[in-house]
PyMOL commands that place a pseudoatom at each C-alpha (Angstrom):
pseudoatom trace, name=CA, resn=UNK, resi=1, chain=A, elem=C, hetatm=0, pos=[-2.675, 78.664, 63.654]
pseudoatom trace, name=CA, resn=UNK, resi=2, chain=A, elem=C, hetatm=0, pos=[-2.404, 82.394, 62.859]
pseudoatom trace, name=CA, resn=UNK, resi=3, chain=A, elem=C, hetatm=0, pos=[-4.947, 84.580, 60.971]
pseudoatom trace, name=CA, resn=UNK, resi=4, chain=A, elem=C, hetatm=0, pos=[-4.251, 86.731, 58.620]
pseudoatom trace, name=CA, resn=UNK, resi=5, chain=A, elem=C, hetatm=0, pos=[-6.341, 90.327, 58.088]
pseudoatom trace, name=CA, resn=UNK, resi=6, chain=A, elem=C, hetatm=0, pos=[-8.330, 88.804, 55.690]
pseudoatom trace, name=CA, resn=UNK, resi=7, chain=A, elem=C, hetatm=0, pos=[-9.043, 85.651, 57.286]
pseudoatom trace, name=CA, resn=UNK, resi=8, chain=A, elem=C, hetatm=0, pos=[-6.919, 83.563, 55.917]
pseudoatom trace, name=CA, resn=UNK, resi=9, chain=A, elem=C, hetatm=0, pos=[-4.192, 80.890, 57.884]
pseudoatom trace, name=CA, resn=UNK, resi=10, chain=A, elem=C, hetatm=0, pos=[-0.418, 81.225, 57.830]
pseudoatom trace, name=CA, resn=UNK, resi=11, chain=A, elem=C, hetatm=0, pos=[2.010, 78.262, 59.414]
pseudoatom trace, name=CA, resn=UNK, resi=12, chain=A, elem=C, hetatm=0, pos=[4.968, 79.547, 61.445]
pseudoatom trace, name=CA, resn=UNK, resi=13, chain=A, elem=C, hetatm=0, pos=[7.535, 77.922, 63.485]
pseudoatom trace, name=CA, resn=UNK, resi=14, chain=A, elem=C, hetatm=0, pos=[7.303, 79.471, 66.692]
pseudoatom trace, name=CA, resn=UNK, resi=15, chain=A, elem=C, hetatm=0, pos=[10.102, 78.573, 70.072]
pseudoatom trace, name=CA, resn=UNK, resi=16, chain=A, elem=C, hetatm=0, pos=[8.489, 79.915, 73.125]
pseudoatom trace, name=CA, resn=UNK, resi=17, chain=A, elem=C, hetatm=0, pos=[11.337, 80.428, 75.802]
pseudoatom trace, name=CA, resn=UNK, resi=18, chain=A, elem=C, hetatm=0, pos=[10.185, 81.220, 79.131]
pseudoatom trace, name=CA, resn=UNK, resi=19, chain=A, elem=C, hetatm=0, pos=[11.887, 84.548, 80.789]
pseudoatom trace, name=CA, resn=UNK, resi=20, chain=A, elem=C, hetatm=0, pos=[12.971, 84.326, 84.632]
pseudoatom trace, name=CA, resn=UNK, resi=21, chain=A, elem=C, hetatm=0, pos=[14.015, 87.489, 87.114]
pseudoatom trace, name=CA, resn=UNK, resi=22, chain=A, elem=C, hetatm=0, pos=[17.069, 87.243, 89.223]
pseudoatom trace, name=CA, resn=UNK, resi=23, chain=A, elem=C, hetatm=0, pos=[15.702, 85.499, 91.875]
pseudoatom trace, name=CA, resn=UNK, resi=24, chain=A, elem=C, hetatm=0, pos=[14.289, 82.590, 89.582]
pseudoatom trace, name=CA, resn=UNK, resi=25, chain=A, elem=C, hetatm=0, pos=[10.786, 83.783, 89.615]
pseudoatom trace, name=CA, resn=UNK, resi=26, chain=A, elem=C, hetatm=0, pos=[8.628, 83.525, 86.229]
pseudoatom trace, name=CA, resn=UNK, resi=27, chain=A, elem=C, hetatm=0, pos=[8.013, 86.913, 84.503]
pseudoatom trace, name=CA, resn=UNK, resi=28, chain=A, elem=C, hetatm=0, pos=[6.690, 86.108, 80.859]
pseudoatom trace, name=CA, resn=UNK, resi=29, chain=A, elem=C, hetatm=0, pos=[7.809, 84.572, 77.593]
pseudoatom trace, name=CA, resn=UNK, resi=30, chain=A, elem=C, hetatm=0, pos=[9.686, 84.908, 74.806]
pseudoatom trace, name=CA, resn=UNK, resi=31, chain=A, elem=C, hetatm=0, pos=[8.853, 83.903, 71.366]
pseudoatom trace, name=CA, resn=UNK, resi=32, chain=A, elem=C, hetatm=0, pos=[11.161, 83.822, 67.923]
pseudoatom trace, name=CA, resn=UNK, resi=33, chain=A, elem=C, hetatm=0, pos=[9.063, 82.542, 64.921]
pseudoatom trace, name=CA, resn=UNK, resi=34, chain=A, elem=C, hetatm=0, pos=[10.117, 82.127, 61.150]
pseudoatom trace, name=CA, resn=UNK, resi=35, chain=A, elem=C, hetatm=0, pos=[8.629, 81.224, 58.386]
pseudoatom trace, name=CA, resn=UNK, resi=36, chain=A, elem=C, hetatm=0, pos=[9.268, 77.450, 57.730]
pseudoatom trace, name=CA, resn=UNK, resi=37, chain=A, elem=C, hetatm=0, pos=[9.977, 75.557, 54.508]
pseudoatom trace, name=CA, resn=UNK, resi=38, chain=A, elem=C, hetatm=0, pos=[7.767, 74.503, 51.688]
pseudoatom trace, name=CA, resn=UNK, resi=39, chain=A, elem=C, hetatm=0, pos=[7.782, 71.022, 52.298]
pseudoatom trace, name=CA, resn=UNK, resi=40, chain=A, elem=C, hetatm=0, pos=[6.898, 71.547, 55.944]
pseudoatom trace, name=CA, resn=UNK, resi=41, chain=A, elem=C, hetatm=0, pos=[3.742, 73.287, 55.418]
pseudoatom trace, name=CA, resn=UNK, resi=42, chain=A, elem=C, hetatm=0, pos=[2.577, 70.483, 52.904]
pseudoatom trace, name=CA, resn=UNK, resi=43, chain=A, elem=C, hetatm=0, pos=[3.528, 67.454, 56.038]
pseudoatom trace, name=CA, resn=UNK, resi=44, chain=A, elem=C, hetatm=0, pos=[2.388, 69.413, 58.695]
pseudoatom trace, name=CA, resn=UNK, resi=45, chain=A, elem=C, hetatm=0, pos=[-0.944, 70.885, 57.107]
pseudoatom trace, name=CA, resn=UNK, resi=46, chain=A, elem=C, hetatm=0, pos=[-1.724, 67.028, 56.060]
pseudoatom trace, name=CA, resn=UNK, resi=47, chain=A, elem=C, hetatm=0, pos=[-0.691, 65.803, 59.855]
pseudoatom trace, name=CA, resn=UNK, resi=48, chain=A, elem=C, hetatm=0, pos=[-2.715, 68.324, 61.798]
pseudoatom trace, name=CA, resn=UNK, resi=49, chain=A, elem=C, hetatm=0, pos=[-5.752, 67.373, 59.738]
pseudoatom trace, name=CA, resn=UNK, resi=50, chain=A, elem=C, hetatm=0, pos=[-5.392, 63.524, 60.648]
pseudoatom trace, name=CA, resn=UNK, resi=51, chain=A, elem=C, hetatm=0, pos=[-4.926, 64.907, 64.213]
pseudoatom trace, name=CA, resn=UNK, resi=52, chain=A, elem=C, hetatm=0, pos=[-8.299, 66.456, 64.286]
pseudoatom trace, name=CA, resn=UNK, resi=53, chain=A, elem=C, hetatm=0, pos=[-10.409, 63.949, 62.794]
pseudoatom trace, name=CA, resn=UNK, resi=54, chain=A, elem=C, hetatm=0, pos=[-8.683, 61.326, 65.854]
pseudoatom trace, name=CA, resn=UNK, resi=55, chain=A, elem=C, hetatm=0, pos=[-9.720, 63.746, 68.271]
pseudoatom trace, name=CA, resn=UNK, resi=56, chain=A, elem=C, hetatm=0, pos=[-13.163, 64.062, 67.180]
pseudoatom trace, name=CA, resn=UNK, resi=57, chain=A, elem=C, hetatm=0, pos=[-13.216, 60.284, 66.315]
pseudoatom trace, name=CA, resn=UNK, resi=58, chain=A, elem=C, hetatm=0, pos=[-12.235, 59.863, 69.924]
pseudoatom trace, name=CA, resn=UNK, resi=59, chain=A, elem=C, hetatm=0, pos=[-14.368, 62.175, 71.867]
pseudoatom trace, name=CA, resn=UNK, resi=60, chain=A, elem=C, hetatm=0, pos=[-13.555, 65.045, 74.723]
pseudoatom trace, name=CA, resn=UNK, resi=61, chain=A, elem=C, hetatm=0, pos=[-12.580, 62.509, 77.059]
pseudoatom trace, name=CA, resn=UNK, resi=62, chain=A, elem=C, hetatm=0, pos=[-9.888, 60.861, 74.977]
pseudoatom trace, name=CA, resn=UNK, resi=63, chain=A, elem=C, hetatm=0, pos=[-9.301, 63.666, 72.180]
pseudoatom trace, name=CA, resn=UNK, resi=64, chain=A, elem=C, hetatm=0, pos=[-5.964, 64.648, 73.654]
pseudoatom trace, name=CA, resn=UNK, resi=65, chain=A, elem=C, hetatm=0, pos=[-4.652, 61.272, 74.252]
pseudoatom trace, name=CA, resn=UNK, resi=66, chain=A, elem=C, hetatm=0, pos=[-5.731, 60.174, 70.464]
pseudoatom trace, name=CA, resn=UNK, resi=67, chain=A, elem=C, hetatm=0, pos=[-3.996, 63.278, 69.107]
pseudoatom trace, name=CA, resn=UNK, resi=68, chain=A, elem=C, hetatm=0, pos=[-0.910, 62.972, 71.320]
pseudoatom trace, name=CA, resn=UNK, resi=69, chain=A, elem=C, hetatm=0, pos=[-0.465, 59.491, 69.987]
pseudoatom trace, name=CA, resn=UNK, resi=70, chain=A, elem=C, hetatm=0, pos=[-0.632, 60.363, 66.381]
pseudoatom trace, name=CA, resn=UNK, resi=71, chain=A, elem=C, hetatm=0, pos=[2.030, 63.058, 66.652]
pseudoatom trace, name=CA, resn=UNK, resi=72, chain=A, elem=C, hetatm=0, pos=[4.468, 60.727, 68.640]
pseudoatom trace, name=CA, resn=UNK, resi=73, chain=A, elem=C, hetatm=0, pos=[3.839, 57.571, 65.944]
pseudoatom trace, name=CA, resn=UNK, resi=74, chain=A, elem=C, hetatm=0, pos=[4.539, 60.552, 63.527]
pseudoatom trace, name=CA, resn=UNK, resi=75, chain=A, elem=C, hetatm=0, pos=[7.668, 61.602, 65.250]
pseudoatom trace, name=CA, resn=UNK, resi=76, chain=A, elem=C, hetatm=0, pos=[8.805, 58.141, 66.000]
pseudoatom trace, name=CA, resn=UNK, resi=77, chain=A, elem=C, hetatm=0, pos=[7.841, 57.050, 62.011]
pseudoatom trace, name=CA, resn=UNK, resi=78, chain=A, elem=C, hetatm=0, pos=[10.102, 59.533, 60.621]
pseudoatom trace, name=CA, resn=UNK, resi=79, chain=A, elem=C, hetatm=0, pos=[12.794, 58.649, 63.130]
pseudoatom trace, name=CA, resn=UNK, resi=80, chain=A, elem=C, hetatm=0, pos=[13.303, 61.749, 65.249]
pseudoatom trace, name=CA, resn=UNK, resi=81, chain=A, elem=C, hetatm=0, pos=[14.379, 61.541, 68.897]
pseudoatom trace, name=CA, resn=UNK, resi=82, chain=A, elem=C, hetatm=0, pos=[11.981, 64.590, 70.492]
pseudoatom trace, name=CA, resn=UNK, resi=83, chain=A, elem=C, hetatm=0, pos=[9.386, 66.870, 69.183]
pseudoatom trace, name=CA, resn=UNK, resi=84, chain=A, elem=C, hetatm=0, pos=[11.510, 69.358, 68.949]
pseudoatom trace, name=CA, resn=UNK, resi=85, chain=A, elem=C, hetatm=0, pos=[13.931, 67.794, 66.594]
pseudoatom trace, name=CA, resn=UNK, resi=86, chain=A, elem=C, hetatm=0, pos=[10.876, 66.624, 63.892]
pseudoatom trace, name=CA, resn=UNK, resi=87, chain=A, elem=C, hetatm=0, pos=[9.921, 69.916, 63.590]
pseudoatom trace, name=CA, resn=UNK, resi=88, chain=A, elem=C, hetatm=0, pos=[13.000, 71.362, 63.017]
pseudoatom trace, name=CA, resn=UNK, resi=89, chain=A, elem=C, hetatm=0, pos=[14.219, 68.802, 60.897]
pseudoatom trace, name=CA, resn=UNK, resi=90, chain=A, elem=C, hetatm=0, pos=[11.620, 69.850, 58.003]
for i in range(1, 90): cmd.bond("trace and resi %d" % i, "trace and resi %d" % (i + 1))
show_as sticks, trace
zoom trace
């Protein structure tokens, strides 16, 4: 989550592309962010909190996996396709 000067958090939607030379090789990154709506910072705020407490729940060893499966019963709940269509679909 970005940080602010004065400490404080900001939510963006961010698409990282990555960037390729002519011969196919990887050379760096791209990224477009925008500010998202309203409503979106309220869900995903409230999500990424639950998403923390699993991980800790579950422990290094399984934080990842615990996490993973809350955002896919989250993605699959609200009845998006792909992770990339529940976040831009707020």
């Amino acid at each position: 989550m970005p940080v602010c000067k004065n400490g404080d958090h900001y939510w963006v939607c961010a698409n990282v592309s990555p960037d390729y030379d002519n011969h196919g090789a990887l050379i760096g990154y791209f990224s477009v962010r925008r500010k998202p709506k309203q409503g979106a910072i309220g869900y995903f705020s409230h999500l990424y909190k639950e998403m923390l407490s699993a991980e800790v729940r579950s422990g290094s060893g399984e934080a990842i996996q615990a996490s993973s499966n809350m955002l896919h019963h989250a993605i699959t709940g609200q009845g998006f396709e792909s992770y990339e269509s529940f976040v831009l679909g707020f």
